[in-house]
gemmi code that builds the backbone of each chain (N, CA, C; Angstrom):
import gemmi

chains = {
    "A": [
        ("UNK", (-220.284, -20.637, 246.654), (-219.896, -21.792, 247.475), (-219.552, -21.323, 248.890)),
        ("UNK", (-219.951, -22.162, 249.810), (-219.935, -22.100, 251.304), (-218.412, -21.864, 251.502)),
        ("UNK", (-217.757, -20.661, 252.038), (-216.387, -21.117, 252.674), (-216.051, -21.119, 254.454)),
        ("UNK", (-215.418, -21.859, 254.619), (-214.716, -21.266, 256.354), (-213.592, -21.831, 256.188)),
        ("UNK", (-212.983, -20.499, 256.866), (-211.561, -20.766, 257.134), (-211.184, -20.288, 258.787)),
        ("UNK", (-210.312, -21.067, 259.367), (-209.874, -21.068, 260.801), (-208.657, -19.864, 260.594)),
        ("UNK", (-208.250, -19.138, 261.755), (-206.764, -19.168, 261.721), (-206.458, -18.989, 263.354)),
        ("UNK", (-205.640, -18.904, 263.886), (-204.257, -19.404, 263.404), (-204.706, -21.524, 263.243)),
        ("UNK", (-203.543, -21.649, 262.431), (-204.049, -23.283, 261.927), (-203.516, -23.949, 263.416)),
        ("UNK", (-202.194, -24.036, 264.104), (-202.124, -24.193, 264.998), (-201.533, -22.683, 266.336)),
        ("UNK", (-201.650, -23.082, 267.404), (-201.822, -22.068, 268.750), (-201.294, -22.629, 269.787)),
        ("UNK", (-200.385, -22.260, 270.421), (-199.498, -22.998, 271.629), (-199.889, -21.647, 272.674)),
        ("UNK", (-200.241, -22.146, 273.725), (-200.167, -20.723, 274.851), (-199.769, -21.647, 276.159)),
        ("UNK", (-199.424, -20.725, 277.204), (-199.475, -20.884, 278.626), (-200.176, -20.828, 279.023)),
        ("UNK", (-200.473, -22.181, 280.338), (-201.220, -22.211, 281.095), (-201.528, -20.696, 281.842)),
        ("UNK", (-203.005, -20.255, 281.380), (-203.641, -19.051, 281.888), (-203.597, -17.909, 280.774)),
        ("UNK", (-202.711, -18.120, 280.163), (-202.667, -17.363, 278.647), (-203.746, -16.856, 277.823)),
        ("UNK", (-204.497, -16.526, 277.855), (-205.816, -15.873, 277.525), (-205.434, -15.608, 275.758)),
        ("UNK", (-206.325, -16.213, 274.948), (-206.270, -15.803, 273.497), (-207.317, -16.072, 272.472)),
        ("UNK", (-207.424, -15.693, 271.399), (-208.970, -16.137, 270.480), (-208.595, -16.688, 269.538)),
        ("UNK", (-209.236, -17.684, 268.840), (-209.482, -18.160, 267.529), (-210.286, -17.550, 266.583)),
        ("UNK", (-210.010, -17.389, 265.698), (-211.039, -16.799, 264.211), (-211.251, -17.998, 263.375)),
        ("UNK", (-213.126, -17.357, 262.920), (-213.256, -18.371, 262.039), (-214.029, -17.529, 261.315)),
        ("UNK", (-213.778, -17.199, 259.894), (-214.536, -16.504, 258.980), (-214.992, -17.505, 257.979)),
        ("UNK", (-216.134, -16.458, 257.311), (-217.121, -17.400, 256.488), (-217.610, -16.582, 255.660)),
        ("UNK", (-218.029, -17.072, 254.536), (-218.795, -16.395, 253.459), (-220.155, -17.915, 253.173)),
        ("UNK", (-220.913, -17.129, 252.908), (-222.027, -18.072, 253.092), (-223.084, -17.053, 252.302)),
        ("UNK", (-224.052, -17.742, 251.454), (-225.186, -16.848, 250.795), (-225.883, -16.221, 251.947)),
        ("UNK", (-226.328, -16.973, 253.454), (-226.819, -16.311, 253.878), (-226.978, -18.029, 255.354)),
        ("UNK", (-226.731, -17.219, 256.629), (-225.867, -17.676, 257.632), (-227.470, -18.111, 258.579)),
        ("UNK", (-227.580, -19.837, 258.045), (-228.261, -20.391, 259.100), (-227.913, -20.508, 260.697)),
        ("UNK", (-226.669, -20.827, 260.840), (-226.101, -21.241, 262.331), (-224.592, -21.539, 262.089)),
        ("UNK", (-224.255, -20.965, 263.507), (-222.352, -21.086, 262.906), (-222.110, -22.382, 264.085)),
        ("UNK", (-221.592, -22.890, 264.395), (-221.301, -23.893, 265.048), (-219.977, -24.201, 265.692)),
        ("UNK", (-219.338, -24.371, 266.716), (-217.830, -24.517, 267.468), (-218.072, -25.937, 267.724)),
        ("UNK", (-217.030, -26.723, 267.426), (-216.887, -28.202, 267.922), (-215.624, -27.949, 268.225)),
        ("UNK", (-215.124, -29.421, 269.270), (-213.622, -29.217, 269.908), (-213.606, -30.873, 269.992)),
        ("UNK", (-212.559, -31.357, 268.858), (-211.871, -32.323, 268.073), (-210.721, -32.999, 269.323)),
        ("UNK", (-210.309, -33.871, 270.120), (-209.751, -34.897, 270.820), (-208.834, -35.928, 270.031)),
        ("UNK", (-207.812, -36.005, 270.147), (-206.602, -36.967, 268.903), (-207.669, -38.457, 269.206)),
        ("UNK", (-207.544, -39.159, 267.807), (-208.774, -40.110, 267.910), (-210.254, -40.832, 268.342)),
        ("UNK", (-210.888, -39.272, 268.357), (-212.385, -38.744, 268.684), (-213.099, -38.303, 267.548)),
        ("UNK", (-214.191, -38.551, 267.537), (-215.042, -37.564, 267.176), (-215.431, -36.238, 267.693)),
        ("UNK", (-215.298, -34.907, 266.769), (-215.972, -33.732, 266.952), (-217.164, -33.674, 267.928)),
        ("UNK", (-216.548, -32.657, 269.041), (-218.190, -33.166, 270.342), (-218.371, -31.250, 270.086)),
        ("UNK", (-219.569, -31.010, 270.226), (-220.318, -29.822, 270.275), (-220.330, -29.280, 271.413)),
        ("UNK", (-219.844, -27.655, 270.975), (-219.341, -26.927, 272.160), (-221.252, -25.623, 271.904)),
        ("UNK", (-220.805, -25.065, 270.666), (-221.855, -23.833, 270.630), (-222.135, -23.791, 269.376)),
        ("UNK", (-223.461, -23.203, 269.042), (-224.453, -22.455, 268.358), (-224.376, -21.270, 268.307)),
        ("UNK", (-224.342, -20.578, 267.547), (-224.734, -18.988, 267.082), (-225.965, -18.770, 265.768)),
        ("UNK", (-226.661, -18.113, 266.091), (-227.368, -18.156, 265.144), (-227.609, -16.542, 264.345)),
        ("UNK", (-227.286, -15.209, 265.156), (-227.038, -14.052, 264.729), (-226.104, -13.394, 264.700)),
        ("UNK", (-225.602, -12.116, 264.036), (-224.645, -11.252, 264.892), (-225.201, -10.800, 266.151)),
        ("UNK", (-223.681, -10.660, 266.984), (-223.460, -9.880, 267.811), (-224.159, -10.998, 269.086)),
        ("UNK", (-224.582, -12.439, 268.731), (-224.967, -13.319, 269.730), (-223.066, -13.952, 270.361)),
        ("UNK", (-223.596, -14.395, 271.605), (-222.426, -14.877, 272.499), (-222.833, -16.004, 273.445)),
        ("UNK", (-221.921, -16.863, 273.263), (-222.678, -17.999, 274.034), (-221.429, -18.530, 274.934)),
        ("UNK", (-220.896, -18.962, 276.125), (-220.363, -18.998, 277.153), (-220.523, -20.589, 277.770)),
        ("UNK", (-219.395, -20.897, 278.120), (-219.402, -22.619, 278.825), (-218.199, -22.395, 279.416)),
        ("UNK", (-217.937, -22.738, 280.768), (-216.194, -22.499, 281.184), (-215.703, -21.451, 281.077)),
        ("UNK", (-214.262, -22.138, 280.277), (-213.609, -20.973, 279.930), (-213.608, -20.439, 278.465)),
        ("UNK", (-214.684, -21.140, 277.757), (-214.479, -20.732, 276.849), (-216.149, -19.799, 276.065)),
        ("UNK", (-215.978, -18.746, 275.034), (-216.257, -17.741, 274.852), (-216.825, -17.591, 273.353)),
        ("UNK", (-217.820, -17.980, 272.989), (-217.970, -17.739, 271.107), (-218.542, -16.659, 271.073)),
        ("UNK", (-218.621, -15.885, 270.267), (-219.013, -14.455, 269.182), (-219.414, -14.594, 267.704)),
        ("UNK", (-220.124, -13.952, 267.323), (-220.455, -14.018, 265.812), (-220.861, -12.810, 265.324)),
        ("UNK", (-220.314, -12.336, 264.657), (-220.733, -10.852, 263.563), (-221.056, -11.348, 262.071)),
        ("UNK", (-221.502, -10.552, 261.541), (-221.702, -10.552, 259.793), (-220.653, -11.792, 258.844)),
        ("UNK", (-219.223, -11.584, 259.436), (-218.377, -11.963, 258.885), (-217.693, -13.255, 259.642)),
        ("UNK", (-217.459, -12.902, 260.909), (-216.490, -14.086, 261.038), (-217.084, -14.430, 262.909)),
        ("UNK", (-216.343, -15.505, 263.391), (-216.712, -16.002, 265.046), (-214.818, -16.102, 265.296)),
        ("UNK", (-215.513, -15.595, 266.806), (-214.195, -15.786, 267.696), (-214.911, -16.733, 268.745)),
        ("UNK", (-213.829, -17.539, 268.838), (-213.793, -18.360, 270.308), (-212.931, -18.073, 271.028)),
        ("UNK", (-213.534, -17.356, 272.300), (-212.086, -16.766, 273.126), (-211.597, -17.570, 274.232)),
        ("UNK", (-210.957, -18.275, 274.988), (-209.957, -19.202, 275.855), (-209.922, -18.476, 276.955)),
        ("UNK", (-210.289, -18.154, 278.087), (-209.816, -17.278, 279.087), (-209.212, -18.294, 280.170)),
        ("UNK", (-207.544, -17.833, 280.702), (-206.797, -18.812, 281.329), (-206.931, -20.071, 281.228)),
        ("UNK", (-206.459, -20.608, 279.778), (-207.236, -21.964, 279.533), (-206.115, -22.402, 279.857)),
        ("UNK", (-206.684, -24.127, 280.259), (-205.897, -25.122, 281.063), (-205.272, -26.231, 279.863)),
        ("UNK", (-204.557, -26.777, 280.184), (-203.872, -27.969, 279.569), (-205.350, -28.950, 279.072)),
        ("UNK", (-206.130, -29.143, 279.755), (-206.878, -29.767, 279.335), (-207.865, -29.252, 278.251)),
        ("UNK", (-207.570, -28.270, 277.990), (-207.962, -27.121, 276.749), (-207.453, -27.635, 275.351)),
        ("UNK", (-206.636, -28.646, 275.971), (-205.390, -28.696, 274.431), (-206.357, -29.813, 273.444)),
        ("UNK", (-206.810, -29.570, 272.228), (-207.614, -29.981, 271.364), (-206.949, -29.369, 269.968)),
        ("UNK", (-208.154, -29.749, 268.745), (-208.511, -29.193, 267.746), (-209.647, -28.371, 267.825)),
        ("UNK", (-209.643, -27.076, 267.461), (-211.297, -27.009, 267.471), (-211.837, -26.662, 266.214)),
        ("UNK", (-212.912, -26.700, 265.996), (-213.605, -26.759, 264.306), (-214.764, -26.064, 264.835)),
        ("UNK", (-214.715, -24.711, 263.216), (-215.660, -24.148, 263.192), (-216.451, -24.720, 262.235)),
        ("UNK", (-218.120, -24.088, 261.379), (-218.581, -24.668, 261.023), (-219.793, -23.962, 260.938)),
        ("UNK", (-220.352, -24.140, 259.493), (-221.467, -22.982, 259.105), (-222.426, -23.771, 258.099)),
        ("UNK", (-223.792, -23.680, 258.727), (-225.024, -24.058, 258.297), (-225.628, -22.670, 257.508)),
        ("UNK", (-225.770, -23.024, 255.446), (-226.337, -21.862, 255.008), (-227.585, -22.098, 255.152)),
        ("UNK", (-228.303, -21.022, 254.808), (-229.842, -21.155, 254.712), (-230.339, -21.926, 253.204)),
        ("UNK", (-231.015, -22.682, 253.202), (-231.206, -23.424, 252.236), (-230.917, -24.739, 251.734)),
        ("UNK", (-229.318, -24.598, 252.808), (-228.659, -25.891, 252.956), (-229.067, -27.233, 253.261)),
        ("UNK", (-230.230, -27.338, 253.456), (-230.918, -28.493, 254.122), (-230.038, -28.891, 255.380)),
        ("UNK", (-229.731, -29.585, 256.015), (-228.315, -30.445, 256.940), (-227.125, -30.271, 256.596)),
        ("UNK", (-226.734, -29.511, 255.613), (-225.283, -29.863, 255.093), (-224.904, -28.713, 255.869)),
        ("UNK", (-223.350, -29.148, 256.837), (-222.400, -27.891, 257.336), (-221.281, -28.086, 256.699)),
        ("UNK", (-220.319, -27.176, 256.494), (-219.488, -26.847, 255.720), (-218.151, -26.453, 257.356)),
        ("UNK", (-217.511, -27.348, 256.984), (-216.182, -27.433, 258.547), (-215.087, -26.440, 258.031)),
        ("UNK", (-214.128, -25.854, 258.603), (-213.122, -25.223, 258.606), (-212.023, -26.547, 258.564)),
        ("UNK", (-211.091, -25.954, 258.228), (-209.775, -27.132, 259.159), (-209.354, -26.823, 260.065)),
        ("UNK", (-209.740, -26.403, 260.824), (-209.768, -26.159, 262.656), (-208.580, -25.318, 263.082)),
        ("UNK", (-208.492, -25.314, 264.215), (-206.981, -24.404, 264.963), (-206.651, -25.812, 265.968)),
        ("UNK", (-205.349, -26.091, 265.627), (-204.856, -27.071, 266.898), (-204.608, -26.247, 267.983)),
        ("UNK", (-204.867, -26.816, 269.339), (-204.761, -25.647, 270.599), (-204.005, -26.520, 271.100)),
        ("UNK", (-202.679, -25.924, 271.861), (-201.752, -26.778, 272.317), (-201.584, -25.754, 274.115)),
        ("UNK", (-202.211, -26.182, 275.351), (-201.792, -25.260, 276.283), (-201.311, -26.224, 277.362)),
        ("UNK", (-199.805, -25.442, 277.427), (-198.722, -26.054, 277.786), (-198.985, -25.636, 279.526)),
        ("UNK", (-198.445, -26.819, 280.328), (-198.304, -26.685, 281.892), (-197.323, -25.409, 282.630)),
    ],
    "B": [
        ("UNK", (-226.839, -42.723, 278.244), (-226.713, -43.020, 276.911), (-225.251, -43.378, 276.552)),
        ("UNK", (-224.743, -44.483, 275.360), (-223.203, -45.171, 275.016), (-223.115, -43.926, 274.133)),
        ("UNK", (-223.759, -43.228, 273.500), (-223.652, -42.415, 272.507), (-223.584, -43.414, 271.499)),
        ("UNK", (-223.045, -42.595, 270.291), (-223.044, -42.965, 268.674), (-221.960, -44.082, 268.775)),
        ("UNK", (-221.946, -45.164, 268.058), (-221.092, -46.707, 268.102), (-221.008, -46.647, 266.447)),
        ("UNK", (-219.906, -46.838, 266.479), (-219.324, -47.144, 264.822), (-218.530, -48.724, 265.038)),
        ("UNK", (-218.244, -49.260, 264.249), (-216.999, -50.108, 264.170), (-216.791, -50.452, 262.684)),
        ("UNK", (-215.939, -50.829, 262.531), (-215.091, -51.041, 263.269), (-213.821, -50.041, 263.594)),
        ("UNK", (-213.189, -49.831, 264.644), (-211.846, -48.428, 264.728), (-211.158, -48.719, 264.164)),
        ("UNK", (-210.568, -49.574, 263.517), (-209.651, -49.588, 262.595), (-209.667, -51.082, 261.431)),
        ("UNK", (-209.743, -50.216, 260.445), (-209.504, -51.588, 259.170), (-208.542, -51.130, 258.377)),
        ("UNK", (-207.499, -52.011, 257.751), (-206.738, -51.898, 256.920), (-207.054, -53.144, 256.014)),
        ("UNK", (-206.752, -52.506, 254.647), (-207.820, -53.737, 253.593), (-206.817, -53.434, 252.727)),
        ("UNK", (-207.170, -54.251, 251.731), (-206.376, -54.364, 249.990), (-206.728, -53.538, 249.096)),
        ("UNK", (-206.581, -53.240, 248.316), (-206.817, -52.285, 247.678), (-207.913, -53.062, 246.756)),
        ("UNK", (-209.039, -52.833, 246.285), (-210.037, -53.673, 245.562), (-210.720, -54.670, 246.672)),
        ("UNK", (-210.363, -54.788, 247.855), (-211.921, -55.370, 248.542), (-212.709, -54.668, 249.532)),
        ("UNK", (-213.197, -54.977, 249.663), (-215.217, -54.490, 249.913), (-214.646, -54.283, 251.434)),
        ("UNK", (-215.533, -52.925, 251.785), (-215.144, -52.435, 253.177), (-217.013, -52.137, 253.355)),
        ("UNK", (-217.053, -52.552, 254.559), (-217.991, -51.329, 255.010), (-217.901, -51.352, 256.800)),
        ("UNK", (-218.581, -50.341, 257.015), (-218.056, -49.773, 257.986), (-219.681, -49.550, 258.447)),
        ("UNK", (-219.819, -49.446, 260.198), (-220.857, -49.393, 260.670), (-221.420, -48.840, 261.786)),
        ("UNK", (-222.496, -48.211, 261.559), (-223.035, -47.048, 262.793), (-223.733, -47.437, 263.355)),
        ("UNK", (-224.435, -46.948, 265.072), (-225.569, -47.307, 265.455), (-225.753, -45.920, 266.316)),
        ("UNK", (-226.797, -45.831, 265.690), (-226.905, -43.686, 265.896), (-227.234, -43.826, 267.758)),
        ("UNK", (-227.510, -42.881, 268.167), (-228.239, -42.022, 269.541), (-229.895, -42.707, 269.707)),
        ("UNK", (-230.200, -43.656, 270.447), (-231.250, -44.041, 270.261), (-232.340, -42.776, 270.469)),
        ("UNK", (-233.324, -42.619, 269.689), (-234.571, -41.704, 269.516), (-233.689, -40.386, 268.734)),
        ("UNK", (-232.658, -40.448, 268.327), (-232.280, -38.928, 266.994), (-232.914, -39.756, 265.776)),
        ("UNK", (-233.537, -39.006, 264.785), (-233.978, -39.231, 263.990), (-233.098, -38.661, 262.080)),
        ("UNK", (-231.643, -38.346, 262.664), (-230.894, -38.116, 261.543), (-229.393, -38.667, 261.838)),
        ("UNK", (-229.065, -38.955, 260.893), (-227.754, -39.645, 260.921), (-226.854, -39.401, 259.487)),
        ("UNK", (-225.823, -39.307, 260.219), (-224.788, -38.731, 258.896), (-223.522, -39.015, 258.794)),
        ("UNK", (-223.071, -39.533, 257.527), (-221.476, -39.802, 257.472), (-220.824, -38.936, 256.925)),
        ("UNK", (-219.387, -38.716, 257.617), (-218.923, -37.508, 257.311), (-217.180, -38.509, 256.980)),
        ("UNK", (-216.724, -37.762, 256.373), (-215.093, -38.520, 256.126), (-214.026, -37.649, 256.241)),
        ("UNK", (-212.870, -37.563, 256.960), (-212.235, -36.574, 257.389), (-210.536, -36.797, 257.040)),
        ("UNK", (-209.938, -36.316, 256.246), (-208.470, -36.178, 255.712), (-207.844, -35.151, 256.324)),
        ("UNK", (-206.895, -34.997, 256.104), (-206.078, -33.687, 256.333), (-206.028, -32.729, 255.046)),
        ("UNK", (-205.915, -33.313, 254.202), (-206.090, -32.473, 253.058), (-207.394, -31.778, 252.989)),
        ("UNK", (-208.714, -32.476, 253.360), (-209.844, -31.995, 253.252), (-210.803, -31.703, 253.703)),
        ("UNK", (-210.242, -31.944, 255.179), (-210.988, -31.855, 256.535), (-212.310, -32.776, 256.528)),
        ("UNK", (-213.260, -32.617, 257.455), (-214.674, -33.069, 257.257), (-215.805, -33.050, 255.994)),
        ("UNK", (-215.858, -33.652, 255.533), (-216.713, -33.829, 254.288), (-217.901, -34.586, 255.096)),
        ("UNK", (-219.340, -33.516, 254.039), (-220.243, -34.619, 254.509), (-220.722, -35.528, 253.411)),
        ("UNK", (-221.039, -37.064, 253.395), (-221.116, -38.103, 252.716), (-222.263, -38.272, 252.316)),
        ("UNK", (-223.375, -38.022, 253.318), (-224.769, -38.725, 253.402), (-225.300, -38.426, 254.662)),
        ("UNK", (-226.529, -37.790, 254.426), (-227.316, -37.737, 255.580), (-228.928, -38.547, 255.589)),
        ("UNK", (-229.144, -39.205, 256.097), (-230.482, -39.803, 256.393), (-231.813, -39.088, 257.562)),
        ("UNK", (-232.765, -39.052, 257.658), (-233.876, -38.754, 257.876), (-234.999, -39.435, 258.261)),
        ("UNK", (-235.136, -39.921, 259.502), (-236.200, -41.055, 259.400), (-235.992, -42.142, 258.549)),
        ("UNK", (-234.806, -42.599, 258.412), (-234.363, -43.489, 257.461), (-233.703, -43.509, 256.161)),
        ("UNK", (-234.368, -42.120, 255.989), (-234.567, -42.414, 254.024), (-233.020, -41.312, 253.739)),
        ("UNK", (-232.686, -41.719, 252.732), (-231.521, -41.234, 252.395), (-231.828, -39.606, 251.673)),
        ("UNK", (-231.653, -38.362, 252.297), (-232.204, -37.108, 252.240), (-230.705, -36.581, 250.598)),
        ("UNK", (-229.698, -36.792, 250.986), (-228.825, -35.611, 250.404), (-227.513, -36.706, 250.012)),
        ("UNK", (-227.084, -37.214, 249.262), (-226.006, -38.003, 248.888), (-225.169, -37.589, 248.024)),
        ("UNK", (-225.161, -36.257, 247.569), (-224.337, -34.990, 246.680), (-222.918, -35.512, 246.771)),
        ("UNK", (-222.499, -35.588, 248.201), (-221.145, -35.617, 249.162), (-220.436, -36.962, 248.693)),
        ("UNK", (-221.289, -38.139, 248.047), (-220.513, -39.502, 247.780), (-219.644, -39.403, 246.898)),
        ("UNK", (-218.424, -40.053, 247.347), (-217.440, -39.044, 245.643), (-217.736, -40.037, 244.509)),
        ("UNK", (-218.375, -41.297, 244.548), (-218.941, -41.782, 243.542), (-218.777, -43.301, 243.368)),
        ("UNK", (-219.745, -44.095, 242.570), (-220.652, -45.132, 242.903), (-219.751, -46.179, 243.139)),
        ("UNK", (-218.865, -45.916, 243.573), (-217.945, -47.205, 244.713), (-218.511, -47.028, 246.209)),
        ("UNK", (-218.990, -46.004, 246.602), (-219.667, -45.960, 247.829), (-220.909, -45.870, 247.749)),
        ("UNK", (-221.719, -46.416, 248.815), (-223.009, -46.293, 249.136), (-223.336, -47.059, 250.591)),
        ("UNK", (-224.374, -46.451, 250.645), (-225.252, -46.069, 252.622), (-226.331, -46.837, 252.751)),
        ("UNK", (-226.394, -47.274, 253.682), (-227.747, -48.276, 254.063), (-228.370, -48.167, 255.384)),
        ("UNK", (-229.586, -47.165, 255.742), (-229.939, -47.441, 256.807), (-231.482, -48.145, 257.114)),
        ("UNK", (-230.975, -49.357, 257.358), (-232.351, -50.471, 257.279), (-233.358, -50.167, 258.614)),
        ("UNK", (-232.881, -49.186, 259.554), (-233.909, -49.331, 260.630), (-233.271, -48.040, 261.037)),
        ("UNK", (-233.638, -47.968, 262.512), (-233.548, -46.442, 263.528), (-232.562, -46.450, 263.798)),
        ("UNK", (-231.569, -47.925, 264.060), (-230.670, -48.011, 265.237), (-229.180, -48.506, 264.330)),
        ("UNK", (-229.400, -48.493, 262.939), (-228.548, -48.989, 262.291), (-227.789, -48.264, 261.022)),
        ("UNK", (-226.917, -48.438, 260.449), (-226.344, -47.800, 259.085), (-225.268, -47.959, 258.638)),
        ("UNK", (-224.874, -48.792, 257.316), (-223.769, -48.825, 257.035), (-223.493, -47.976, 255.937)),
        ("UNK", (-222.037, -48.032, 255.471), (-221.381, -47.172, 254.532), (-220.339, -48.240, 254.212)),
        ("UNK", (-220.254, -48.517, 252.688), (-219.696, -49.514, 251.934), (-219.063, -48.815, 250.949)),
        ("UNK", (-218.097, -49.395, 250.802), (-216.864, -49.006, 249.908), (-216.321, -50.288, 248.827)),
        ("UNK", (-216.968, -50.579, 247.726), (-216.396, -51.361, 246.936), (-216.220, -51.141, 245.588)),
        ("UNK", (-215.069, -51.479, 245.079), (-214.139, -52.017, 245.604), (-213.495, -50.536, 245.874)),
        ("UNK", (-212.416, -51.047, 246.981), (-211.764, -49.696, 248.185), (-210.369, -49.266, 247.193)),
        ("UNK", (-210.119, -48.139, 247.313), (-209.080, -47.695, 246.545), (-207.725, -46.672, 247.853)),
        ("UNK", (-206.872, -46.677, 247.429), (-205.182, -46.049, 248.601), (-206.244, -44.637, 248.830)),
        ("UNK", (-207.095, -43.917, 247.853), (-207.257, -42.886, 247.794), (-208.665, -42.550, 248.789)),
        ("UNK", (-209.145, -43.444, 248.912), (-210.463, -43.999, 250.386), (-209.784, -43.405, 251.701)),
        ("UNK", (-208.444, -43.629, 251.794), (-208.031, -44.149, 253.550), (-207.781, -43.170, 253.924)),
        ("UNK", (-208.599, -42.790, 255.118), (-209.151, -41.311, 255.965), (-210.310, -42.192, 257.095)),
        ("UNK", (-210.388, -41.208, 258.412), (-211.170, -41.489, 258.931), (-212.426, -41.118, 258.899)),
        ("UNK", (-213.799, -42.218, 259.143), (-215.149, -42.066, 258.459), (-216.083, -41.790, 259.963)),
        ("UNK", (-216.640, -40.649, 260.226), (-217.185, -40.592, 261.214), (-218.896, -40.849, 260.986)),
        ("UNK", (-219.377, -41.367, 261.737), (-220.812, -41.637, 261.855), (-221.615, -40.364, 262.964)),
        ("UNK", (-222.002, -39.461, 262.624), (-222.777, -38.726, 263.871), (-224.590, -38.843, 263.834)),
        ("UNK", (-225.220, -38.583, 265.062), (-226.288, -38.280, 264.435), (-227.067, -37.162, 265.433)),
        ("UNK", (-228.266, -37.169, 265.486), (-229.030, -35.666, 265.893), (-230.901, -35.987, 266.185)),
        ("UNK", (-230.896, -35.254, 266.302), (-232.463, -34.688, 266.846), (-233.325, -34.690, 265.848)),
        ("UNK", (-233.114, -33.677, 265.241), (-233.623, -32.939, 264.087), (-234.518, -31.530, 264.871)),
        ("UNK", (-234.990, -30.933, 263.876), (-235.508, -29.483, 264.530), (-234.160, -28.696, 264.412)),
        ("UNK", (-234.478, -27.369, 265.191), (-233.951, -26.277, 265.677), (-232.605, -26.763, 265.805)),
        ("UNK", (-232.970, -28.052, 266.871), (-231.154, -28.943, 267.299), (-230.930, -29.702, 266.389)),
        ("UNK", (-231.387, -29.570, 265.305), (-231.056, -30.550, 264.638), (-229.384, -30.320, 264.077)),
        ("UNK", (-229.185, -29.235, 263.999), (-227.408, -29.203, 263.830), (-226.374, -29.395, 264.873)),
        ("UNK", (-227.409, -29.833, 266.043), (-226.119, -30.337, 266.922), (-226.352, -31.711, 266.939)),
        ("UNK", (-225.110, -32.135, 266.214), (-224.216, -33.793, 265.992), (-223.736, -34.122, 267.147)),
        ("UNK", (-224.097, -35.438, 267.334), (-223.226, -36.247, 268.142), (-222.330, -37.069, 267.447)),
        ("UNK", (-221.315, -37.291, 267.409), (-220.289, -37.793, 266.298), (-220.093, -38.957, 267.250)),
        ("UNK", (-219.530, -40.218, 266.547), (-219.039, -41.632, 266.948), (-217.486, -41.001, 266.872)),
        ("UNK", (-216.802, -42.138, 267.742), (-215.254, -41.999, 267.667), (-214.908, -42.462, 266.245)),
        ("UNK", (-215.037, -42.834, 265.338), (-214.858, -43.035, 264.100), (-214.406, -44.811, 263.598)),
        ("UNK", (-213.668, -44.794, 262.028), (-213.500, -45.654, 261.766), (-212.033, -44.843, 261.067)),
        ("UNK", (-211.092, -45.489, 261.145), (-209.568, -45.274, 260.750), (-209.718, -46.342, 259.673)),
        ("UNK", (-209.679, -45.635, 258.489), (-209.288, -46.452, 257.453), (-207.953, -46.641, 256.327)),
        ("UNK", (-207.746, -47.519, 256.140), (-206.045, -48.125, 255.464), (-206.807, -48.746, 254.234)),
        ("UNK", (-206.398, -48.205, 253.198), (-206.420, -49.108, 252.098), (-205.037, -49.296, 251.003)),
        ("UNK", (-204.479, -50.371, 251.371), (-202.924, -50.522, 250.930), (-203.461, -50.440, 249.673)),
    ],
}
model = gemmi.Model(1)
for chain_id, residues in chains.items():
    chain = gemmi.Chain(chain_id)
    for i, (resn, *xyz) in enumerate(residues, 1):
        res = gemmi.Residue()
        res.name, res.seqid = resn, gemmi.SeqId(i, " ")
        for name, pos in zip(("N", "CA", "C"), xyz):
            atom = gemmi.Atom()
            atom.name, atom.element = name, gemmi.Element(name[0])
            atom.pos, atom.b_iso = gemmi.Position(*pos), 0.0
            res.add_atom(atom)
        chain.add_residue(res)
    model.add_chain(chain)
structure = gemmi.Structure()
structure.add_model(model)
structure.setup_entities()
C-alpha cells in the first residue's frame, strides 16, 4: 500500500527564516511526487512535479527535491504570505490517476 | 478561465436526506475527480472520470454514494441517504490528461454538515 507521510505536521518560522518540509513515501514504484499548497477554505492549487531522484524544481521562494525515499520543500526567507498547508503527494506506477496525499505541514510565517 | 465551480459551499442537511453536490470542471480538461477531505483522513480520492466515463470508483465508501458525469462541463456526486459520518469537505478537481495529467485544478469545495 501507497504511504506518505509529511513532517513536521505543523511549522511556525520568522519572517525570512529559511526551513524545509519532508515528505516520505513508500510506493511499489514512484510515478510522480507532487507539492500542492492548501489556503483555509480552498482547494489544493499545484505548486510542483518531480518525476526522478535527485530532480529539483524551483518557483519563488520555494524549492522541491526528490531522492529514492522522501521530497523536501525548502522555504527560503519565506514571507507571511507563505503561511498555508502544504500537501505532498505520490502517483505509483500502475496507479492509473489515483494519488495518494500526505496530511500536509501547516506553515505558519509570522511578521 | 473561472477555473473549477462546485456548489454548493456549504450544505448542512438531516441526517437521511439526499445531498448532492456539483462540479463544472476546466473547460477542454478531459478528467475530473472527486476527492473528500477530513482531518482524520486527509484527501481521499472518490472517483475519477475520463472523457466522461467513470474510470476508477474503488474510493466510494459505498452504495449511498454515486457520480454522474452527463457531459464535458458537468458532474455530480450524490449522497443518499447522508449519514453525521459523510460531513467533510468534497472537492471537485479536474486536468488535462497526458504527462499533465496529474496536475489538478481543484474547485474551492463543498463544506458538508450532516446533523
Amino acid at each position: 500500500e501507497d504511504q506518505v507521510t509529511q513532517s513536521p505536521e505543523a511549522l511556525r518560522l520568522q519572517e525570512g527564516e529559511s526551513s524545509s518540509l519532508n515528505c516520505s513515501y513508500t510506493v511499489s514504484g514512484l510515478r510522480g511526487l507532487f507539492w500542492y499548497r492548501q489556503d483555509p477554505g480552498k482547494g489544493p492549487e499545484f505548486l510542483f512535479t518531480l518525476y526522478s531522484a535527485g530532480e529539483e524544481k524551483e518557483k519563488e521562494r520555494l524549492k522541491a527535491t526528490l531522492t529514492k525515499k522522501e521530497s523536501f520543500l525548502h522555504i527560503t526567507a519565506p514571507k507571511p504570505e507563505d503561511s498555508a498547508t502544504y500537501l505532498c503527494a505520490v502517483q505509483a506506477t500502475g496507479s492509473a490517476r489515483q494519488l495518494t496525499f500526505g496530511s500536509g505541514t501547516q506553515l505558519t510565517v509570522l511578521p | 478561465d473561472a477555473g473549477v465551480i462546485q456548489s454548493p459551499r456549504h450544505e448542512v442537511t438531516e441526517m437521511g436526506q439526499e445531498v448532492t453536490l456539483r462540479c463544472k470542471p476546466i473547460s477542454g480538461h478531459n478528467s475530473l475527480f472527486w476527492y473528500r477531505q477530513t482531518m482524520m483522513r486527509g484527501l481521499e480520492l472518490l472517483i475519477y472520470f475520463n472523457n466522461n466515463v467513470p474510470i476508477d470508483d474503488s474510493g466510494m465508501p459505498e452504495d449511498r454514494f454515486s457520480a454522474k458525469m452527463p457531459n464535458a462541463s458537468f458532474s455530480t456526486l450524490k449522497i443518499q441517504p447522508s449519514e453525521p459520518r459523510d460531513s467533510a469537505v468534497y472537492f471537485c478537481a479536474s486536468s488535462l490528461g497526458g504527462r499533465e495529467g496529474e496536475k489538478l485544478f481543484f474547485g474551492s469545495g463543498t463544506q458538508l454538515s450532516v446533523l
